[in-house]
N, CA, C and O atoms as a GROMACS GRO file, in nm:
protein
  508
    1UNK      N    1   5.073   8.201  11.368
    1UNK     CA    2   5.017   8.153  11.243
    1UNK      C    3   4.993   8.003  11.252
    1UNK      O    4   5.068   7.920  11.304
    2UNK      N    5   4.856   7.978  11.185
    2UNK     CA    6   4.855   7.819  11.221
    2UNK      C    7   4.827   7.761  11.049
    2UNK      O    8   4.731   7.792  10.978
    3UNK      N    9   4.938   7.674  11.015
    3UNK     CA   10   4.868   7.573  10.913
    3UNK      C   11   4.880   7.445  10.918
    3UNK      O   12   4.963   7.364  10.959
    4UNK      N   13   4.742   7.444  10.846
    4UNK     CA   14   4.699   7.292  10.809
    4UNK      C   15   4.716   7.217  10.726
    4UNK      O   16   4.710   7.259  10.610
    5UNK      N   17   4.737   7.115  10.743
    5UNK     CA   18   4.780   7.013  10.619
    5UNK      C   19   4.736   6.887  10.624
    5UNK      O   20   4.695   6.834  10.727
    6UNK      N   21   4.741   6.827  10.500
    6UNK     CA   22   4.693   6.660  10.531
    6UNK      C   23   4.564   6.626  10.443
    6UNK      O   24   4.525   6.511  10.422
    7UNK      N   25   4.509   6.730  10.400
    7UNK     CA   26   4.354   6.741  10.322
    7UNK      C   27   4.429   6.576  10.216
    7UNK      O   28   4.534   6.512  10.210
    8UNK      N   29   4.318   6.576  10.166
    8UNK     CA   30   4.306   6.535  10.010
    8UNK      C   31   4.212   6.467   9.994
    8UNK      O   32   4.123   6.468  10.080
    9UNK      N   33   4.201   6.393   9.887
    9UNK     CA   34   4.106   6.258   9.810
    9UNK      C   35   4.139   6.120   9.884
    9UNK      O   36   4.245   6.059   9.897
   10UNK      N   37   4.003   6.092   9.928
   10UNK     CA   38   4.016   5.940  10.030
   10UNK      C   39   3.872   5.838  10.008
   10UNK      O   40   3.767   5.884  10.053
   11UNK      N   41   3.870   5.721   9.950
   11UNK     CA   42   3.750   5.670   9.898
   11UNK      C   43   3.666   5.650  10.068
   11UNK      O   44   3.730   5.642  10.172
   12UNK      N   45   3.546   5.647  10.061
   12UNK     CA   46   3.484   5.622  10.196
   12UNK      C   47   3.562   5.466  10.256
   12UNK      O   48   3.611   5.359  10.221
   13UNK      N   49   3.534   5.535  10.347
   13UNK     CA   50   3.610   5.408  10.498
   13UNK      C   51   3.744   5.403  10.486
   13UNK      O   52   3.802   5.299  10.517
   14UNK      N   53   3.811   5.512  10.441
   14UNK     CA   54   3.962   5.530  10.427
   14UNK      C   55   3.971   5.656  10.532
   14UNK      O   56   3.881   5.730  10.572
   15UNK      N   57   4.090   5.655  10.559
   15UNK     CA   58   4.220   5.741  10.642
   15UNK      C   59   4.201   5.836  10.624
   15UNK      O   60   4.138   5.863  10.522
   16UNK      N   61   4.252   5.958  10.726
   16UNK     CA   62   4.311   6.098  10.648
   16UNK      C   63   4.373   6.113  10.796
   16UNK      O   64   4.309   6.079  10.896
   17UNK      N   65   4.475   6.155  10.801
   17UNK     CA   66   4.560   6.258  10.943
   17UNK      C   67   4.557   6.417  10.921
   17UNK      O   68   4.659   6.462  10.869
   18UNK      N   69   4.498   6.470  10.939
   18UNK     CA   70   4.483   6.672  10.948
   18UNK      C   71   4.682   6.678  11.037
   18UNK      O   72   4.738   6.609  11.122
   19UNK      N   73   4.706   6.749  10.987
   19UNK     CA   74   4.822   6.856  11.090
   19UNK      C   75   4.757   6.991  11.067
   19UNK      O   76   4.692   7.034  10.972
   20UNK      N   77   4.811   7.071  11.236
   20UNK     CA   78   4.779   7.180  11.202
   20UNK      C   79   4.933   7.235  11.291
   20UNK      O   80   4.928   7.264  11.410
   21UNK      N   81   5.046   7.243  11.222
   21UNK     CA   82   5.131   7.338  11.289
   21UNK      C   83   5.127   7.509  11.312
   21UNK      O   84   5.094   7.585  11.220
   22UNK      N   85   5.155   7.545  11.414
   22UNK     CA   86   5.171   7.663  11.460
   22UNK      C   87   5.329   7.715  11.455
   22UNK      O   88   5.435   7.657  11.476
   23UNK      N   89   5.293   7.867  11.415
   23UNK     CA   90   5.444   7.924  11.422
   23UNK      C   91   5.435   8.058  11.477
   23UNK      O   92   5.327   8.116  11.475
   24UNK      N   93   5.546   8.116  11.529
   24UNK     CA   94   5.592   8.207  11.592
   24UNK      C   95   5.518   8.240  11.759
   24UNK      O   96   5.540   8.324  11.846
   25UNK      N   97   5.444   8.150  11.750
   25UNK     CA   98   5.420   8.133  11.884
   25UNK      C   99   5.384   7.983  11.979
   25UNK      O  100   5.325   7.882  11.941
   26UNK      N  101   5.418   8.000  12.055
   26UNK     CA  102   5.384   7.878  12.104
   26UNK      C  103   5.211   7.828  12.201
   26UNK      O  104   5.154   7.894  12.288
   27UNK      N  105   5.171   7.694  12.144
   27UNK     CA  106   5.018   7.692  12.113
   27UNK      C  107   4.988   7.586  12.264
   27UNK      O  108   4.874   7.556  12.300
   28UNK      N  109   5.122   7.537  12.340
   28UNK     CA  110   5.093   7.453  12.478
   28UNK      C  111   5.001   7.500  12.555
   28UNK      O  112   4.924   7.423  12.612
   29UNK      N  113   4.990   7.650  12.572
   29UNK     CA  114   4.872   7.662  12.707
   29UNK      C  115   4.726   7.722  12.613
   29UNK      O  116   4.655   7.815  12.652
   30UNK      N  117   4.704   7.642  12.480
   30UNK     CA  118   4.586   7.717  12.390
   30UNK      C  119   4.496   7.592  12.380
   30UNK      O  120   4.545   7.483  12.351
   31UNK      N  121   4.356   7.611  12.407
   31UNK     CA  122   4.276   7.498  12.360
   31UNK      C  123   4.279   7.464  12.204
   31UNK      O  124   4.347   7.556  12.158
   32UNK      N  125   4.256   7.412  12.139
   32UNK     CA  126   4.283   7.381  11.997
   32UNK      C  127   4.150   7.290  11.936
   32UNK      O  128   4.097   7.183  11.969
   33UNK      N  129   4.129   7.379  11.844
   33UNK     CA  130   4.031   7.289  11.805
   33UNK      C  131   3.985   7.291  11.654
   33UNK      O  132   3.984   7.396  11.589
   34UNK      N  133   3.953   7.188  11.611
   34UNK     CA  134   3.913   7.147  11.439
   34UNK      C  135   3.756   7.201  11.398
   34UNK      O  136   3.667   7.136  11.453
   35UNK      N  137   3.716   7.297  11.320
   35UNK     CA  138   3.619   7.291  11.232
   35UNK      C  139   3.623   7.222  11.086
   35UNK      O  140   3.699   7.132  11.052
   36UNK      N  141   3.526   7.284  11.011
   36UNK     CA  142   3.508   7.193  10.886
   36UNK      C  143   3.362   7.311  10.809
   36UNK      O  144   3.260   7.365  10.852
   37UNK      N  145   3.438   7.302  10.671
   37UNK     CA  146   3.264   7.362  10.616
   37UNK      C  147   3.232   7.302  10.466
   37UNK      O  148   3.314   7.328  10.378
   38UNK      N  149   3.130   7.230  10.435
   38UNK     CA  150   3.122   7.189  10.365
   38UNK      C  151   3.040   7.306  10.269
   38UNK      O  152   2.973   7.397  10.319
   39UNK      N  153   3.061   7.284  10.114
   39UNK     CA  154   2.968   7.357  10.050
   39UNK      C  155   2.827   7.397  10.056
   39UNK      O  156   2.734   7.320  10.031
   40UNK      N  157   2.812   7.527  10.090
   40UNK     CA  158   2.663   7.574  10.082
   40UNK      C  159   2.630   7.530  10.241
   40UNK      O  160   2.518   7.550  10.289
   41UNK      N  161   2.728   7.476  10.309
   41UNK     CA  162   2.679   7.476  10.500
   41UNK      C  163   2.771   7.597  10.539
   41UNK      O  164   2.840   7.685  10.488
   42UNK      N  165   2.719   7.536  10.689
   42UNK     CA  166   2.792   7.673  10.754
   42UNK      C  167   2.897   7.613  10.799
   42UNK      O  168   2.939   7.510  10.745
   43UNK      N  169   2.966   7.680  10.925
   43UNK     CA  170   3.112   7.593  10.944
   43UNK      C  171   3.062   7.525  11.058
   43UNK      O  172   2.979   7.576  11.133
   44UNK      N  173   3.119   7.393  11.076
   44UNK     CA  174   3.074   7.355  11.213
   44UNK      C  175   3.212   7.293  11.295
   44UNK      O  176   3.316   7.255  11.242
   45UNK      N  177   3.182   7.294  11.430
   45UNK     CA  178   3.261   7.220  11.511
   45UNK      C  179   3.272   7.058  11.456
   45UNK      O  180   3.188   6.982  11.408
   46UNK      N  181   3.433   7.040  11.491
   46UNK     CA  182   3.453   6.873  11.495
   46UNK      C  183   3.491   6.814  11.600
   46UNK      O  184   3.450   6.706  11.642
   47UNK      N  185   3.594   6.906  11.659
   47UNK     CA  186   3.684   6.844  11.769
   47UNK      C  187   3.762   6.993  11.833
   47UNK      O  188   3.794   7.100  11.780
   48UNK      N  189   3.772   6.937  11.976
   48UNK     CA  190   3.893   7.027  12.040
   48UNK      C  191   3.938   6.959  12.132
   48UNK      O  192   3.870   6.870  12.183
   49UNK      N  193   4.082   6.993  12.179
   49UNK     CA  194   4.181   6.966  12.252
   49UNK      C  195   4.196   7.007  12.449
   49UNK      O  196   4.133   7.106  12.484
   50UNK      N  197   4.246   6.959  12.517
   50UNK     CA  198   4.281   7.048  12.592
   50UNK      C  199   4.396   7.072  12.594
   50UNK      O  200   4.457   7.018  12.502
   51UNK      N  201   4.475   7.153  12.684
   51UNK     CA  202   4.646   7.183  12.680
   51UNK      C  203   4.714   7.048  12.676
   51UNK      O  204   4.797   7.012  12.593
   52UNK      N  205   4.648   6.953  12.822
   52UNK     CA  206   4.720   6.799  12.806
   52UNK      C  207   4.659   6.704  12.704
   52UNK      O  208   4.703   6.594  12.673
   53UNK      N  209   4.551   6.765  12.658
   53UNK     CA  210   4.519   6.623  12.589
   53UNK      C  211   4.396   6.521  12.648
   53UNK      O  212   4.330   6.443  12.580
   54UNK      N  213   4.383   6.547  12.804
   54UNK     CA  214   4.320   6.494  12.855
   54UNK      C  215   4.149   6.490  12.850
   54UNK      O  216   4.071   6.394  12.843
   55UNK      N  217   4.124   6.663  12.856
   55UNK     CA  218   3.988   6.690  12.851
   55UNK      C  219   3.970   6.753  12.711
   55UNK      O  220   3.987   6.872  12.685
   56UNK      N  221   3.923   6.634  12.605
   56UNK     CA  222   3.850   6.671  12.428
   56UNK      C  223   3.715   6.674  12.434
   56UNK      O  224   3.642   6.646  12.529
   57UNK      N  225   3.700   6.694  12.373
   57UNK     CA  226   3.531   6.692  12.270
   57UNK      C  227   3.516   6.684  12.157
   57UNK      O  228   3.604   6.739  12.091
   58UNK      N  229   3.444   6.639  12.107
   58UNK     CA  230   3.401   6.586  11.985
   58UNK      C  231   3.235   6.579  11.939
   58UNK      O  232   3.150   6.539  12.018
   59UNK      N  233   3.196   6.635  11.774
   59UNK     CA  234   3.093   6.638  11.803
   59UNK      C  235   3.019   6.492  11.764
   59UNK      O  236   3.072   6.393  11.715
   60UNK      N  237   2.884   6.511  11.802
   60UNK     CA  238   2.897   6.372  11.758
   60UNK      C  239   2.867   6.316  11.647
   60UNK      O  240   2.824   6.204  11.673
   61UNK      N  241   2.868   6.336  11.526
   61UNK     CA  242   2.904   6.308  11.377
   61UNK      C  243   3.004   6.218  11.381
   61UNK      O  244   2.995   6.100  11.345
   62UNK      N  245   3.121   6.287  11.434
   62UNK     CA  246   3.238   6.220  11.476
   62UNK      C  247   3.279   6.107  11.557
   62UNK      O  248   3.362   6.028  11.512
   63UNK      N  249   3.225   6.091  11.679
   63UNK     CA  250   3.291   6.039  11.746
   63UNK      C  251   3.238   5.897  11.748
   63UNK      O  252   3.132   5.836  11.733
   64UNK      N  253   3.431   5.865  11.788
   64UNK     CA  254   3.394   5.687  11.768
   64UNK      C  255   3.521   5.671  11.618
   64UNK      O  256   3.583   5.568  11.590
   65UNK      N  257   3.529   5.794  11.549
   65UNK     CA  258   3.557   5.786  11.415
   65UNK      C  259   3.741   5.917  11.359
   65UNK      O  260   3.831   5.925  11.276
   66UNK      N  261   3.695   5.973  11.462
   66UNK     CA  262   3.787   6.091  11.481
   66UNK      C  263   3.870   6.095  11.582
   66UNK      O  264   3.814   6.055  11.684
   67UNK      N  265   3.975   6.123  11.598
   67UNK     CA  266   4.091   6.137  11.715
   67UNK      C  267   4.148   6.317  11.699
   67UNK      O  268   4.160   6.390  11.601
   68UNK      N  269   4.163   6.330  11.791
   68UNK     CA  270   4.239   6.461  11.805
   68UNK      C  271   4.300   6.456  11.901
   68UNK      O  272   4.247   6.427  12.009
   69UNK      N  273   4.445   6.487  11.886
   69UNK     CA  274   4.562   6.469  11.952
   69UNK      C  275   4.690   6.601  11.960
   69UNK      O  276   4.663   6.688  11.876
   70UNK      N  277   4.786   6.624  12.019
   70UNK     CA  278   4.893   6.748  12.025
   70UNK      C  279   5.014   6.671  12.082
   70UNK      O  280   5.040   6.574  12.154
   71UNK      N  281   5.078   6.776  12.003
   71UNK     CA  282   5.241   6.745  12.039
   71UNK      C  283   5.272   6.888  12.087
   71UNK      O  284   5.302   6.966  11.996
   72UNK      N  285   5.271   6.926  12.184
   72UNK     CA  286   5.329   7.017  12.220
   72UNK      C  287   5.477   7.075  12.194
   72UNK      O  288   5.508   7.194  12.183
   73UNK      N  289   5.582   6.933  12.183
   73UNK     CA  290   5.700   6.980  12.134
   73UNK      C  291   5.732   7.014  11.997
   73UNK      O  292   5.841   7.064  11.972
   74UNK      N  293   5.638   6.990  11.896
   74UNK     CA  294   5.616   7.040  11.752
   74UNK      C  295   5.541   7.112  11.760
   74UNK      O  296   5.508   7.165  11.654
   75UNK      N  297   5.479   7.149  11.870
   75UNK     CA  298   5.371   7.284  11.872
   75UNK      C  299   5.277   7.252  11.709
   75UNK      O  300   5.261   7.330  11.615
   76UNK      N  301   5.228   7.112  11.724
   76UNK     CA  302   5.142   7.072  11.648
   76UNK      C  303   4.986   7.014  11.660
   76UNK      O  304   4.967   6.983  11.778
   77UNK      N  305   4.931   7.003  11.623
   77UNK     CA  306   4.806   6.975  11.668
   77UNK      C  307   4.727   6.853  11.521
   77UNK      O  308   4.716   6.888  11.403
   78UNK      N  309   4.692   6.742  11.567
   78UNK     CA  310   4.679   6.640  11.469
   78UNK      C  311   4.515   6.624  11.441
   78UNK      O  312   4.447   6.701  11.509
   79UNK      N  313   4.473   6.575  11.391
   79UNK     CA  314   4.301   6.512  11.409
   79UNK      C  315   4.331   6.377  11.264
   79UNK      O  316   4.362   6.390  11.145
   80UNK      N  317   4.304   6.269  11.342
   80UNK     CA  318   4.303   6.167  11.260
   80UNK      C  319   4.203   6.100  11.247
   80UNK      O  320   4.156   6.068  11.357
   81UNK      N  321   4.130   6.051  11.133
   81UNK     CA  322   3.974   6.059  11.058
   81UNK      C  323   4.060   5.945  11.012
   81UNK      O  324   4.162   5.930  10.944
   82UNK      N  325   3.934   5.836  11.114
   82UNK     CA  326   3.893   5.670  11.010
   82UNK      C  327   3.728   5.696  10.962
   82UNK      O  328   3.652   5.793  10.975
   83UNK      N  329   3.712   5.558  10.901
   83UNK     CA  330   3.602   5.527  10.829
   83UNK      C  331   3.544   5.670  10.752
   83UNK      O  332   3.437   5.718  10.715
   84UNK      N  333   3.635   5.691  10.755
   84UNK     CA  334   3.526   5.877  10.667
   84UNK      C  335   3.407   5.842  10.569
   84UNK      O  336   3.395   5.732  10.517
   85UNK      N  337   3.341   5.923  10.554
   85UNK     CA  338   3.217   5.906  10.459
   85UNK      C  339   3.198   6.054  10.386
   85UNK      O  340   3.244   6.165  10.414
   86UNK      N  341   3.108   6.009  10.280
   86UNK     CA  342   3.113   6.147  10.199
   86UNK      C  343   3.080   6.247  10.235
   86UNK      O  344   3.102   6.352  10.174
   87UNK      N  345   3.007   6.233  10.363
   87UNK     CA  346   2.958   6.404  10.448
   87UNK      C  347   3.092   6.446  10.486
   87UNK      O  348   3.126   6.561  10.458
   88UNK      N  349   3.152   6.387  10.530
   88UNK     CA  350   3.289   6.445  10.593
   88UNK      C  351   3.349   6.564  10.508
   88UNK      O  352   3.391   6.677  10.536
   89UNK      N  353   3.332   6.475  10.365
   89UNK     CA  354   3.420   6.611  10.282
   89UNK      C  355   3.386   6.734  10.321
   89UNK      O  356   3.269   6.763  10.346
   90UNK      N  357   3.483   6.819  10.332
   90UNK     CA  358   3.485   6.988  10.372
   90UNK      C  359   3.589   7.033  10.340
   90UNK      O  360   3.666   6.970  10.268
   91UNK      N  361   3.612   7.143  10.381
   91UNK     CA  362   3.722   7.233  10.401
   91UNK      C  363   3.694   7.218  10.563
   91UNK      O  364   3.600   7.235  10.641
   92UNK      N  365   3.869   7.166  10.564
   92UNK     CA  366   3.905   7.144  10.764
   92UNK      C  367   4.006   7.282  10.848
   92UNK      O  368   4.124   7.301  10.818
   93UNK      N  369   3.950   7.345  10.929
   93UNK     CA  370   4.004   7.445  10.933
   93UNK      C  371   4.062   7.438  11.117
   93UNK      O  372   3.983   7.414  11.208
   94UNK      N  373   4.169   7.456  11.134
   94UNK     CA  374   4.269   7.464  11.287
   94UNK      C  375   4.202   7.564  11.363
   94UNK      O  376   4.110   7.597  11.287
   95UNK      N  377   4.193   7.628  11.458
   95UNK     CA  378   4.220   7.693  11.560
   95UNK      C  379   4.291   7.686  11.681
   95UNK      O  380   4.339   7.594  11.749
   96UNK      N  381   4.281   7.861  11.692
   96UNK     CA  382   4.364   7.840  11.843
   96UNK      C  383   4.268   7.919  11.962
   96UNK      O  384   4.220   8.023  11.917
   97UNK      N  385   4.240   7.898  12.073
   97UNK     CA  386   4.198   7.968  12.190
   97UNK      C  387   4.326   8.000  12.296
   97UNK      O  388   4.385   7.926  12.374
   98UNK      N  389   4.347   8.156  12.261
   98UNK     CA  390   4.513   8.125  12.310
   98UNK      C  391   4.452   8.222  12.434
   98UNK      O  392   4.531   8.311  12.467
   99UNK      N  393   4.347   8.222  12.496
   99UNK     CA  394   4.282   8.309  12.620
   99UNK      C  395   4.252   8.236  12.714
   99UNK      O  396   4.195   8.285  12.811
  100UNK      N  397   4.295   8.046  12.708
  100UNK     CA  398   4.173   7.998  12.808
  100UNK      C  399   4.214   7.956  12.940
  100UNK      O  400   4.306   7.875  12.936
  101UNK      N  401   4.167   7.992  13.075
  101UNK     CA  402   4.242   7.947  13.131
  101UNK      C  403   4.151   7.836  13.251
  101UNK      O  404   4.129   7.859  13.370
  102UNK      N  405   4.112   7.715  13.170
  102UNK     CA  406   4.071   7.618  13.256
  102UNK      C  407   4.144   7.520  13.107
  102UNK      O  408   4.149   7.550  12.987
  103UNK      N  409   4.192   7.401  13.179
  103UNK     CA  410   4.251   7.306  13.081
  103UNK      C  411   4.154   7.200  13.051
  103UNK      O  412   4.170   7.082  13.084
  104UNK      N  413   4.023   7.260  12.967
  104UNK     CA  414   3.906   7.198  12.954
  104UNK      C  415   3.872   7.205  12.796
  104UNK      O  416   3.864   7.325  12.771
  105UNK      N  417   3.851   7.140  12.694
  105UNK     CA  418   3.783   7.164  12.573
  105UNK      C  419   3.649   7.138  12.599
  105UNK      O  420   3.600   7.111  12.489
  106UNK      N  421   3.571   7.131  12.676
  106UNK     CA  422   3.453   7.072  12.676
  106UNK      C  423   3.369   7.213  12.622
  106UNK      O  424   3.282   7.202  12.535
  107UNK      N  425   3.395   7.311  12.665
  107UNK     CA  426   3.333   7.441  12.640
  107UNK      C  427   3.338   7.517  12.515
  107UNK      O  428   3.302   7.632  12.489
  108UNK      N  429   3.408   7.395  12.422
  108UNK     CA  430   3.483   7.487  12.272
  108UNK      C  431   3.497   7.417  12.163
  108UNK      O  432   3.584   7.372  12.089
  109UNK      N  433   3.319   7.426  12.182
  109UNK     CA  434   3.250   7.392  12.044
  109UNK      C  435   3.192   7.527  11.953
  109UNK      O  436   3.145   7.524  11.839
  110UNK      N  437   3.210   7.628  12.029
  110UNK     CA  438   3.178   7.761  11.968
  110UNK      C  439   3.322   7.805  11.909
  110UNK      O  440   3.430   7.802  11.967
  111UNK      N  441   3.281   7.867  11.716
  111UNK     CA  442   3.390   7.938  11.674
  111UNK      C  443   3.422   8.033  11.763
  111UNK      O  444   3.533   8.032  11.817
  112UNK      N  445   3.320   8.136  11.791
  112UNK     CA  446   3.355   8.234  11.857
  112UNK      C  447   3.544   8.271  11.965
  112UNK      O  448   3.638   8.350  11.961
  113UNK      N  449   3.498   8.155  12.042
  113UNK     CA  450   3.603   8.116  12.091
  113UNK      C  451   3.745   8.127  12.085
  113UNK      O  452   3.830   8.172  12.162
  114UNK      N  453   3.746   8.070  11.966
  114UNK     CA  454   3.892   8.063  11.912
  114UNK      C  455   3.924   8.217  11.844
  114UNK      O  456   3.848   8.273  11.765
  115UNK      N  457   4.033   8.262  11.886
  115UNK     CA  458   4.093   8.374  11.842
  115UNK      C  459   4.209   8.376  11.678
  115UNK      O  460   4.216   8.468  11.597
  116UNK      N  461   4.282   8.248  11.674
  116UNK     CA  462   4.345   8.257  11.584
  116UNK      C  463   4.302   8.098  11.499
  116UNK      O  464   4.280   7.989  11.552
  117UNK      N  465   4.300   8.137  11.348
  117UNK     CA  466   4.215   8.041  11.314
  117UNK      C  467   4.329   8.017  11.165
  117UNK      O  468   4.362   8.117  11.102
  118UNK      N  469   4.380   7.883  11.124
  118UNK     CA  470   4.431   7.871  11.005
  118UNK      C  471   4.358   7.888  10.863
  118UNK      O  472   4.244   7.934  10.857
  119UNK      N  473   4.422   7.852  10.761
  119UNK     CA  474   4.376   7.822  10.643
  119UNK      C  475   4.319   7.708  10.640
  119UNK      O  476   4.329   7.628  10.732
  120UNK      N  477   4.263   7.692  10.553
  120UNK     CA  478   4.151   7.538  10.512
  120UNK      C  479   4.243   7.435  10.451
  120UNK      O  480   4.340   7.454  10.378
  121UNK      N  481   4.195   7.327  10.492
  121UNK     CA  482   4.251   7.193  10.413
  121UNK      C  483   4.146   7.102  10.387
  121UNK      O  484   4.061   7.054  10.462
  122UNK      N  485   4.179   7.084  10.218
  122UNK     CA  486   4.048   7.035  10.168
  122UNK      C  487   4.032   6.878  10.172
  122UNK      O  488   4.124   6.805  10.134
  123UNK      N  489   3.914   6.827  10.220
  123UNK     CA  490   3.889   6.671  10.256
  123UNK      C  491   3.804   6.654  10.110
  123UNK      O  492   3.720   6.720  10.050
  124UNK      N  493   3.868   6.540  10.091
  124UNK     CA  494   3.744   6.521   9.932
  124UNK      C  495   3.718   6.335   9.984
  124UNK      O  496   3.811   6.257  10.005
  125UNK      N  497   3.606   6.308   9.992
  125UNK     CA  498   3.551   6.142  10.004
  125UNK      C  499   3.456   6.102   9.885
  125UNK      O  500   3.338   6.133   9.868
  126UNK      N  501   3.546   6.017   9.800
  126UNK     CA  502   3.453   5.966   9.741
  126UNK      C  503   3.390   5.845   9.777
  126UNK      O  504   3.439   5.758   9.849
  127UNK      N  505   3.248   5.845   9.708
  127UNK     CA  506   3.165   5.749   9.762
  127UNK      C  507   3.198   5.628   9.652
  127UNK      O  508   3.143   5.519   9.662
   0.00000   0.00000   0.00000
């Protein structure tokens, strides 16, 4: 089970940290990665992880602006959002790719992908 936390109300060019903890299983050898859906869009990719951390992606809306990061020993998974702007607002949603076996996110920008997917956490930016 994966949830997310961290949503809320943030005026533009302010903060937000996403958590997405995992339970009853452990998420170290799973690519991990952040969507988002804003009203009346579809869902899109933001970010994913690799097992170390080393090989991410990001799309580029994001990047420059977004971090995504893991703690493996909290079997947690973070995404931390500066300068946000009012597109950002969404519903931010976790996944897990608990099938992959190259330690690469570069390939997992497709939902498809991910097999286990959390609840939403809502981003609100006002302008």
């Amino acid at each position: 089970q994966l949830q997310a936390s961290g949503g809320g109300l943030v005026q533009a060019g302010g903060s937000l940290t996403l958590s997405c903890a995992a339970s009853g299983r452990t998420i170290s050898r799973d690519i991990m990665g952040w969507f988002r859906q804003a009203p009346r869009k579809e869902r899109e990719f933001v970010a994913a992880i690799s097992w170390s951390g080393a090989n991410n992606r990001y799309a580029d809306s994001v990047k420059g602006r977004f971090t995504i990061s893991r703690d493996n020993a909290k079997n947690t998974v973070y995404l931390q959002m500066n300068s946000l702007k009012p597109e950002d607002a969404a519903v931010y949603y976790c996944a897990a790719d608990s099938d992959s076996y190259v330690n690469s996110a570069y390939s997992h920008g497709d939902a498809w992908k991910y097999d286990y997917w959390g609840q939403g956490t809502l981003v609100t930016v006002s302008s």
